[in-house]
C-alpha positions as MATLAB code, in Angstrom:
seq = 'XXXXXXXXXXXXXXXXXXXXXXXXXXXXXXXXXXXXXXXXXXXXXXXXXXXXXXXXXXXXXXXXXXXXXXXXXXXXXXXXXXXXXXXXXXXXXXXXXXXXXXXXXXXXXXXXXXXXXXXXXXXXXXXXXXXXXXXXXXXXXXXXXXXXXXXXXXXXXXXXXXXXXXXXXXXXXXXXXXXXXXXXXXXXXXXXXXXXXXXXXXXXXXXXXXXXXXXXXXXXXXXXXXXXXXXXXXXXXXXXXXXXXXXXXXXXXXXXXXXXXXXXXXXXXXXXXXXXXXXXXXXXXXXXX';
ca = [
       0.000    0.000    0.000;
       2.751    2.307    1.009;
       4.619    1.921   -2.598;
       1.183    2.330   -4.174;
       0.643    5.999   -2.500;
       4.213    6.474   -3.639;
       3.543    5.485   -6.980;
       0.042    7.515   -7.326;
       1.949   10.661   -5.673;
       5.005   10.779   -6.975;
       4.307   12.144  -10.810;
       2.208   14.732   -9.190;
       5.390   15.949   -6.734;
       7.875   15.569  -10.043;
       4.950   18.067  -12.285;
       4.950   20.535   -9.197;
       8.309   20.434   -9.354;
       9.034   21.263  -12.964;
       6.679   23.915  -12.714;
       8.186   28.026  -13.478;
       8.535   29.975  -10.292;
       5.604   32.231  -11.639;
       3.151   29.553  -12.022;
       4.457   27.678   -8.864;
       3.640   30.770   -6.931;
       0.588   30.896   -8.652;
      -0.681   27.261   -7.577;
       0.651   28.358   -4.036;
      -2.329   30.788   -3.948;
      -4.481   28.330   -4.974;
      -3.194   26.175   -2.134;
      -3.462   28.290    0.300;
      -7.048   29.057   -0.159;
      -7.460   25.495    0.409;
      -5.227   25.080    2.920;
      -6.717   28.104    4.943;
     -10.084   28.654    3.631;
     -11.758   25.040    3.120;
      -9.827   22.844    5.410;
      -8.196   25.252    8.037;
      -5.406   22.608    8.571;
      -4.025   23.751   12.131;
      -5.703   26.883   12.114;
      -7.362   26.532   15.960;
      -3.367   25.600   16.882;
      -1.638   28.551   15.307;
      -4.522   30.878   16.103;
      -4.077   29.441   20.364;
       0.496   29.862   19.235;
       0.103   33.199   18.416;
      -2.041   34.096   21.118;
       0.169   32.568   23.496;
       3.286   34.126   22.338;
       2.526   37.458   21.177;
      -0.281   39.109   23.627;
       0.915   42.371   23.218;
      -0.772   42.514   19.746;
      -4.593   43.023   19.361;
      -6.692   40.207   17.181;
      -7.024   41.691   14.185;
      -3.142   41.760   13.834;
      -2.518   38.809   14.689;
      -5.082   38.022   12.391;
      -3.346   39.580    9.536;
       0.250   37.569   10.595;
      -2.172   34.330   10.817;
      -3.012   34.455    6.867;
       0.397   35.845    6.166;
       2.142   32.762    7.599;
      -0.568   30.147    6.117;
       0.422   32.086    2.969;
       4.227   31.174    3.445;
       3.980   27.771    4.843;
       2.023   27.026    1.192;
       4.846   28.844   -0.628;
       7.312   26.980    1.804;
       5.792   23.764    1.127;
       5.979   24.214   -2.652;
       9.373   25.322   -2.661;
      10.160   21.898   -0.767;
       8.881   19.905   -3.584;
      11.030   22.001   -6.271;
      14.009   20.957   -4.757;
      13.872   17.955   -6.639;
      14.620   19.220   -9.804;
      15.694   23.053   -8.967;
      18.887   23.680  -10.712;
      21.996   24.426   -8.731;
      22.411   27.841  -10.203;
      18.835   28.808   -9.387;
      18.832   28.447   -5.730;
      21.900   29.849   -4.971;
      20.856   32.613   -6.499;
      17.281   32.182   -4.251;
      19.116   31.238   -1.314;
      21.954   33.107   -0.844;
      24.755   33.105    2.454;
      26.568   36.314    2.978;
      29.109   36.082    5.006;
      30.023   32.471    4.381;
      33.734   34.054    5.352;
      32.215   33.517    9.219;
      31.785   30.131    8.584;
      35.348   29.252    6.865;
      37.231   30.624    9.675;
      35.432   27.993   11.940;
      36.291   25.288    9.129;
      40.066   26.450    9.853;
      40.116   25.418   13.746;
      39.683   21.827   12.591;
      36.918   20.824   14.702;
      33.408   19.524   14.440;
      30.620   21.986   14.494;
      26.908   22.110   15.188;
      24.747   24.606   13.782;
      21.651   25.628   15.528;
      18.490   26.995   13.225;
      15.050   27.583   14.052;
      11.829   26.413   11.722;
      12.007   30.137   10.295;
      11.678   31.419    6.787;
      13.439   29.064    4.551;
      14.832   25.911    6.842;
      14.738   23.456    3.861;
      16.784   25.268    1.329;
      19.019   25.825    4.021;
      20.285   22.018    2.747;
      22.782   24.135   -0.031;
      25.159   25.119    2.624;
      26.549   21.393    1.898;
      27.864   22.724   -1.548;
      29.644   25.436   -0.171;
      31.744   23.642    2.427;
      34.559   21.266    3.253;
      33.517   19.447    5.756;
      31.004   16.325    5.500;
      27.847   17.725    6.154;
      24.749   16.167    8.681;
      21.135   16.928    9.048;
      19.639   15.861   11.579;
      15.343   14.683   10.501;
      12.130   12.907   11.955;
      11.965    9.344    9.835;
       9.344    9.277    7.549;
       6.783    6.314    7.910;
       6.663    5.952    4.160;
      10.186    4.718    3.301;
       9.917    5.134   -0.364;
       9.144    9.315    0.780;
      11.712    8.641    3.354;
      14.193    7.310    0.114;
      13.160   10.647   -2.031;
      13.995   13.125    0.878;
      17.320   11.261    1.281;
      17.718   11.462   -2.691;
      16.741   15.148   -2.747;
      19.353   16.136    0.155;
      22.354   14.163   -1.570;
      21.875   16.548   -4.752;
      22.895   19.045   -2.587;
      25.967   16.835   -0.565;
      23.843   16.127    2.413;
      23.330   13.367    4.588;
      20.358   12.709    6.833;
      21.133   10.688    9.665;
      17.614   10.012   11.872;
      17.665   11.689   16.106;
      18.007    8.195   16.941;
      21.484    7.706   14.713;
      22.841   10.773   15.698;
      25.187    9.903   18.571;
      26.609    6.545   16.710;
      27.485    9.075   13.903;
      29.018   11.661   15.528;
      30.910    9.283   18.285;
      32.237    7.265   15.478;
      33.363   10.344   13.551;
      34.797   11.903   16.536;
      36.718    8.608   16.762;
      37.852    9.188   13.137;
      38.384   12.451   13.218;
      36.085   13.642   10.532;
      35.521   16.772    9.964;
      31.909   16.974   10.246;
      28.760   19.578   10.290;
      25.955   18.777   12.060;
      22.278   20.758   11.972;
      20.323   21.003   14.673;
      16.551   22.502   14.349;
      16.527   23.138   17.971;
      13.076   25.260   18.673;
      10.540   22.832   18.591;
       8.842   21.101   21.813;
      11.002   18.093   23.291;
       9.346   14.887   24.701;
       8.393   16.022   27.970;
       9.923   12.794   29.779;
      13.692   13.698   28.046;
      13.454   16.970   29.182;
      16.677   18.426   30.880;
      16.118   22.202   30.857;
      13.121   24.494   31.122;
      13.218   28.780   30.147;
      11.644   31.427   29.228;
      10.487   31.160   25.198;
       8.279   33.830   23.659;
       8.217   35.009   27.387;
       6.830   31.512   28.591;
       8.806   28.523   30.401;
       8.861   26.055   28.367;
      11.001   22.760   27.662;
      13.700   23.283   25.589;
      15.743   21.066   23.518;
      19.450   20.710   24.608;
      21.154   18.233   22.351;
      22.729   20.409   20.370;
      24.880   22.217   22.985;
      25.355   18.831   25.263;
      26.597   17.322   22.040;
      29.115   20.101   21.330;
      30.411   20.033   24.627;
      30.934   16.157   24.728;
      32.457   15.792   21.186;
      33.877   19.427   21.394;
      32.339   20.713   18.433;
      31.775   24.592   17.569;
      28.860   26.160   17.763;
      27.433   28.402   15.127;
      23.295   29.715   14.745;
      22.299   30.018   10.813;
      19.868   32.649   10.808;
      17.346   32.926    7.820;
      15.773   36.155    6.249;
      12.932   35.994    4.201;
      13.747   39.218    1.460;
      10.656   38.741   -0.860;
       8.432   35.763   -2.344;
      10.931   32.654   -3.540;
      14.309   34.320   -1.798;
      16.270   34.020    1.432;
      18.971   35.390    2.823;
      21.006   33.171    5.920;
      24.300   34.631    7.925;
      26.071   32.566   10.531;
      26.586   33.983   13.991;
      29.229   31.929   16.082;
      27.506   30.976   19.312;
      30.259   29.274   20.884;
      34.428   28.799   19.820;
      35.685   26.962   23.105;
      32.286   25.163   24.388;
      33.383   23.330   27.600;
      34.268   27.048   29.266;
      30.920   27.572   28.621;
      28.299   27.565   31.723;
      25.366   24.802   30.890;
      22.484   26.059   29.144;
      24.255   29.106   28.334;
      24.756   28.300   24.575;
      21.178   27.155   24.630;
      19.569   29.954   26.302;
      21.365   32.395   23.508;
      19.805   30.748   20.567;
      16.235   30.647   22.073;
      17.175   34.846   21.923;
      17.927   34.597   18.589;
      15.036   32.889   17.494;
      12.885   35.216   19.563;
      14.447   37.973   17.679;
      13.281   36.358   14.093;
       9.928   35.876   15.034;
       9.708   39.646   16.917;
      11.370   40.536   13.821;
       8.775   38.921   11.018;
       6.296   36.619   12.972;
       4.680   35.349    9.686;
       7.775   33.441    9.193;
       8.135   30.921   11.864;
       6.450   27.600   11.886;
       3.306   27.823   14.205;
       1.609   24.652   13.143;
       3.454   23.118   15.700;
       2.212   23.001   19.280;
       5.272   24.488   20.520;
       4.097   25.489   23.823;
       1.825   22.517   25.268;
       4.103   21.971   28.244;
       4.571   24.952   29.966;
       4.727   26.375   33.524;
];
C-alpha cells in the first residue's frame, strides 16, 4: 500500500516540481485558499500559538500575521517539492549566504561543528550550505513512515551533498566520527517542543517557560564541536537570505544552558522581527509552567 501511495503521488510531486517559479507561486495561492479557507489545517493551533506568544498585539493583527504565515507555509511547502529538480544555479541565487567568510574561519580550527536553526523562513533550502563547504555535512530529521518518501527526501538532500542521519542515529554518527576524526557539520533545528519525559532544561520562550531542547549544545560540549546559529531572512516571495553567527568557539568554558539559552534569543528575535515566518503549526508550547 505504502509503494502504491508512492507510486500515485510521486508524478504529481515531479509536475509541481518542474513547474516556473511564476506559475508555482501561482498554484501556491491556490493552495493556500485550500489550505486556509476550506480545510483550516491547524488553524485553531496557530490561532491558540500566536495568542500565546505574542499578547501584546490586538486580534485583528494577529489576524493579519495568521493568513500571512498560512500564505508562506504554502509557498514553503511548494518550494520543498522544487528541490527535486531546482537547478543548482537557481537556488543559490534564491538562497543566498553572505558572510560564508564567518563560517570558513570555523572550518580552519579543525573541529566539528553544530549549527543551531530555528523552523524560520526558509529551513529546507538551508540544505545548499553542503555545496559550499569542506567538511562532511549532517542533518539531523524525523523518519518518515513511508520509506519510499523517506528514500526521495534522502535522494533530494544528496543533490545538494547532504546526509540525513535520523535523532536516533545521531550519537553513533558523531561518536564514530569523533573517533575518526572527521571533519563533520551537524544541523540542529533546535526550537521545537522536546518529549516532555527527556526533558533536561526548562526557560523562558516567547516570554513563557517552556522545555527546551538541549542536544545540540550537550553534544558540542561532549564531542567538542563549535557552535554556530544560521539565521534565515525571508527578502521577498521565492528568496532568502542566511548569515552565521558563532555561538560558541571553546564550548566546555561555557556555563550549561548558556549556549542554549542564547539561541532561544535569537530565534525570539526572528519571530519579533517577522512573525509570519516561523512555523506555528506546531504546538510548541503545550508543556509549559
Amino acid at each position: 500500500m505504502q509503494f502504491l501511495i508512492y507510486l500515485i503521488l510521486y508524478p504529481f510531486l515531479w509536475i509541481i516540481s518542474i513547474l516556473p517559479f511564476r506559475i508555482l507561486y501561482l498554484f501556491s495561492d491556490f493552495v493556500y485558499v485550500l489550505v486556509y479557507n476550506i480545510i483550516g489545517y491547524r488553524k485553531k493551533t496557530v490561532r491558540e500559538n500566536l495568542a500565546l506568544a505574542l499578547p501584546h498585539l490586538s486580534n485583528k493583527e494577529r489576524l493579519i500575521i495568521e493568513k500571512k504565515f498560512f500564505h508562506h507555509m504554502c509557498d514553503m511547502f511548494l518550494e520543498m517539492i522544487k528541490t527535486m529538480t531546482i537547478p543548482e544555479k537557481e537556488i543559490d541565487k534564491r538562497y543566498v549566504f553572505t558572510n560564508m567568510e564567518v563560517y570558513k574561519e570555523l572550518e580552519k580550527k579543525q573541529k566539528s561543528i553544530a549549527v543551531m536553526c530555528a523552523h524560520y523562513a526558509s529551513y529546507e533550502w538551508a540544505v545548499t550550505l553542503n555545496r559550499h563547504i569542506d567538511f562532511k555535512g549532517y542533518g539531523i530529521y524525523k523518519k518518515i513512515n513511508n520509506p519510499y518518501f523517506d528514500k526521495l527526501v534522502h535522494d533530494i538532500r544528496s543533490r545538494f551533498k547532504a546526509y540525513l542521519i535520523t535523532t536516533k542515529e545521531t550519537i553513533p554518527v558523531i561518536a564514530n566520527n569523533y573517533r575518526n576524526n572527521v571533519m563533520s557539520i551537524y544541523g540542529f533545528a533546535s526550537d521545537q517542543s522536546p518529549k516532555i519525559y527527556s526533558v533536561f532544561h526548562w526557560n523562558s520562550f516567547m516570554g513563557i517557560e517552556v522545555p527546551v531542547h538541549t542536544g545540540a549544545e550537550m553534544l558540542s560540549k561532549k564531542y567538542d564541536m563549535n557552535v554556530i546559529f544560521l539565521r534565515t531572512k525571508k527578502v521577498k516571495r521565492g528568496y532568502y537570505e542566511a548569515s552565521f553567527e558563532i555561538l560558541s568557539e571553546d564550548v566546555k568554558k561555557v556555563p550549561n544552558y548558556e549556549i542554549t539559552n542564547q539561541f532561544l534569543k535569537l530565534v525570539e528575535q526572528q519571530i519579533y522581527e517577522a512573525p509570519e515566518y516561523y512555523l506555528w503549526t506546531h504546538k510548541r508550547w503545550k508543556h509549559r509552567r
